[in-house]
Phi, psi and omega in degrees: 000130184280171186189135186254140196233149171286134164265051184317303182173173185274144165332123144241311170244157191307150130119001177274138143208000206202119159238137167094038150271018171255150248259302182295108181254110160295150177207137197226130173273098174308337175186191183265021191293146155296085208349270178009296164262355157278353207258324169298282196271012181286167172248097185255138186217086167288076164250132182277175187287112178267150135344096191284181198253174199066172190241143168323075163304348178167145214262003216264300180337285193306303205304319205305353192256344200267310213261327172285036172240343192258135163236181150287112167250145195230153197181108184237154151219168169235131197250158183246154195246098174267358188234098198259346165294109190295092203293337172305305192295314170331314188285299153320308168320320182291297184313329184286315184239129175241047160227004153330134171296115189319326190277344189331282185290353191267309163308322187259351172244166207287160185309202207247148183218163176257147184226144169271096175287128184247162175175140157312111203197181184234179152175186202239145182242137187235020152186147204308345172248043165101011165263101194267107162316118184203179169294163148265020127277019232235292205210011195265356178211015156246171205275318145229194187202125154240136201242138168266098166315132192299321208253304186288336177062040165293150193251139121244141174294123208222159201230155190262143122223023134179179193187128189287064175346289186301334153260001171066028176259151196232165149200133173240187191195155193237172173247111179204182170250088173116020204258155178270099209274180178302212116233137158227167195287218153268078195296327172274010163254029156289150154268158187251115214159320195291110172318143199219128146294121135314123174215119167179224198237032196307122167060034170079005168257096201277165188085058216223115163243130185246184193240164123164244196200162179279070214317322172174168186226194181035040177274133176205178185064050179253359183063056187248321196268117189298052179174356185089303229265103248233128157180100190230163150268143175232139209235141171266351169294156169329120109230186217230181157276131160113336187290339188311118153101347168278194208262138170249159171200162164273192194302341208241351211058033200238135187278112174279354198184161170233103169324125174226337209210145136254160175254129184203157193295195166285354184282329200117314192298163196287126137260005191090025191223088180229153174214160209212138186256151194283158170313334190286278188347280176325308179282338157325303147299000179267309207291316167301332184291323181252016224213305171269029182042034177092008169227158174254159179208143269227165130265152175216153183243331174114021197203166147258159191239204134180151177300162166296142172207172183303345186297293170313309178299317170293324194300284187286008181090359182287153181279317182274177163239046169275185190087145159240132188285133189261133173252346181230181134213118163285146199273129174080030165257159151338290174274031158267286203301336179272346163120355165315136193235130131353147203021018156307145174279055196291116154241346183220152157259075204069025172091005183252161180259135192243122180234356189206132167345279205299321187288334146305301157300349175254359169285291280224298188308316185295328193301143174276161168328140159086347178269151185254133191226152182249108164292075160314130149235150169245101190232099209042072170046041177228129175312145169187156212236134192224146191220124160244101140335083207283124212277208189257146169292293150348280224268344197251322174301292153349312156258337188315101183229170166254175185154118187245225174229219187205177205152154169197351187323189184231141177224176177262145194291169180185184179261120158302268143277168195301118156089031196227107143257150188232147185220190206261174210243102148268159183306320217265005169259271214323313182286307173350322208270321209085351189297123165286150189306350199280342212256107186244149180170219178206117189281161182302126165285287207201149135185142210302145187297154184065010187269153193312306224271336195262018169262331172293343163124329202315123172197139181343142189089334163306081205288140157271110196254333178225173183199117184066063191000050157264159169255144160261145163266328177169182225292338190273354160283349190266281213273021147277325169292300203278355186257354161222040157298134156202050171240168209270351183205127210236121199261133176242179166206125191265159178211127189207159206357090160058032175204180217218132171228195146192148203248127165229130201258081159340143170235354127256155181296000000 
């Protein structure tokens, strides 16, 4: 069974394998500095790559520029040991002498002690007076930190001065002078083909650079990161345990990624499946990280999402199926107060086109708290421009609940649509159901195997709270909307363990 594993450090004593995956980050602030004066000293070479004429023998050129920028971050903490008493051994012990005193072992054995996790990482130095790039799996929850220079092999100590769980990006800084930093690239012009480099301290062998290309980019939903917001490259060059935090760089040597994950056997070991996060990334997170006194902090909007297909688009008239659906909007979020609706449509974000879930949360996410963004929506096939006040993520998550309203007459029963019945929310459903008085619609009766509406997700139990993005009270409002229906896929919005969906129900085969 395959598995995808963190590239923390190399193991030094049993039982490390990971450092800083908790959630609470200690942070030590190195100085009063600003993105802003770290910004002066970065070295940037956006250019694309040309094509030399001939074919490439080697690679040395780029790493000599490359390899005095990846150092040895050394990462220790102390765990505390509270139960050091052995119940086997106690237990043979008693059999052996059974006039022992019951408090015996309790009296005797030594106190609770602390042990020290040690571990290994790489990292990147991306400006000449000490700031280094790296995981927050890395160094995000230790106690010290110490950095090796590649050429000199000098030691220094280094200070977090913070790091981003959820992107898994860290930056500490040393005190030093003169040092040689990277350069870096451009991360949204890679492509997939484009030759790639590896560099770092893999199984503890520093200095170690492989080869190969990028394999895809905009890679998400691997679960490697404590929060999703995932967008890596993934490269078939070598890497290892010990590779976290080192440099991915192109043919010239200018840094595209910070090595964080493999997809890997049980051994652990390279198959040719790393993902690496990108430099745009990364420095986003550098830049907030120092600008927010080591912590970043998010936008939130309130709502749930899910993609498009073809079904919703013929539902809403669309031609493509680009745009992401809004399915929940949470009550007392930003987007309740600005008039975001269920089955609102996102086609644009700030003027950008919103085509995929995850890159819209991760657009949402980058805005800071407190900014006002602007929403193309299409909503029952009308344009419409909506401006929201983006609430803090932390502070949003914390509240974020679904919830609509209540209602109940009664009607005779019939087929809501083929092969489907629906009946009123009666009390003895609502409990059956778990429904709170807030949840109002007509939950699902039955409905027949192979039919449009049960390949569509539909199913007993369902509750319906809108149709055709009408809200319903009960059933004679549901078989009122369908009777002046006369479009080919019929959109509900649903509510079902504790969430808010929506369905587009083909009405022919």
């Amino acid at each position: 069974m395959k598995q995808l594993k963190l590239l923390p450090t190399v193991a030094l004593f049993s039982g490390f394998l990971a450092l800083g995956l908790a959630s609470g980050l200690s942070t030590l602030q190195a100085d009063e500095s600003k993105f802003e004066d770290l910004k002066k000293n970065l070295k940037f070479d956006r250019t694309p790559i040309e094509a030399a004429d001939g074919v490439v023998t080697s690679y040395a050129p780029a790493l000599e520029k490359v390899m005095p920028a990846v150092v040895t971050i050394f990462a220790s903490k102390s765990v505390e040991i509270t139960n050091t008493r052995n119940s086997q051994q106690e237990e043979l012990f008693r059999r052996m002498f059974p006039d022992i005193p019951e408090d015996f072992f309790e009296k005797n054995s030594p106190p609770g002690s602390n042990r020290k996790e040690e571990g290994l990482g790489s990292g990147v130095i991306i400006s000449a007076d000490g700031y280094i790039l790296t995981n927050n799996h890395v160094v995000g929850d230790a106690d010290e930190i110490t950095v090796t220079m590649p050429d000199t092999k000098k030691e220094y100590e280094a200070e977090l001065v913070g790091g981003d769980p959820r992107t898994d990006v860290a930056l500490i800084k040393i005190k030093a002078k003169g040092l040689k930093p990277i350069a870096i690239g451009d991360s949204a012009r890679l492509r997939i083909g484009d030759i790639v480099l590896a560099v770092g301290n893999p199984l503890g062998l520093e200095q170690t650079a492989t080869h190969g290309i990028i394999s895809a980019v905009g890679r998400s939903d691997l679960n490697i990161t404590n929060g999703g917001f995932e967008n890596f490259i993934q490269t078939d060059a070598a890497i290892n345990r010990g590779n976290s935090g080192g440099a991915l760089v192109d043919a010239t040597g200018r840094l595209i990624g910070i090595n964080t994950a493999i997809q890997s056997n049980f051994t652990g070991g390279n198959i040719g499946i790393g993902f690496a996060i990108p430099s745009n990334m990364a420095l986003n997170i550098v830049e907030r990280l120092m600008d927010g006194d080591g912590i970043v902090k998010r936008g939130f909007l309130g709502v749930l999402l899910r993609e498009m297909d073809e079904n919703y688009a013929k539902a809403l008239g669309r031609d493509g199926d680009s745009g992401v659906l809004i399915t929940e909007v949470g009550p007392d979020t930003p987007a309740a107060a600005a008039g975001i609706k269920p089955g609102d449509l996102i086609v644009s974000y700030n003027g950008k086109d919103a085509k995929e879930v995850q890159k819209l949360r991760l657009d949402i996410s980058n805005t800071p708290p407190g900014e006002k963004v602007k929403f193309d929506v299409i909503r029952k096939g009308k344009n419409k421009t909506i401006e929201v006040v983006l609430g803090d993520l932390e502070e949003g998550l914390q509240t974020f609940a679904g919830g609509p309203r209540g209602g109940t007459p009664q009607a005779k029963p019939q087929e809501f649509v083929d092969g489907v019945r629906i009946k009123n929310i009666d009390e003895e459903t609502r409990e059956a159901l778990g429904l709170d008085a807030s949840i109002n619609g007509v939950v699902v009766e039955s409905v027949k195997d192979n039919v449009p509406a049960a390949e569509a997700g539909l199913r007993p139990g369902t509750v319906i709270t809108q149709v055709d993005q009408q809200e319903v009270a009960n059933v004679m409002d549901a078989y009122e909307v369908v009777k002046d229906f006369d479009a080919d896929v019929l959109l509900l919005q649903v509510y079902v363990a504790g969430r808010r969906d929506i369905l587009a129900v083909p009405l022919t085969e």
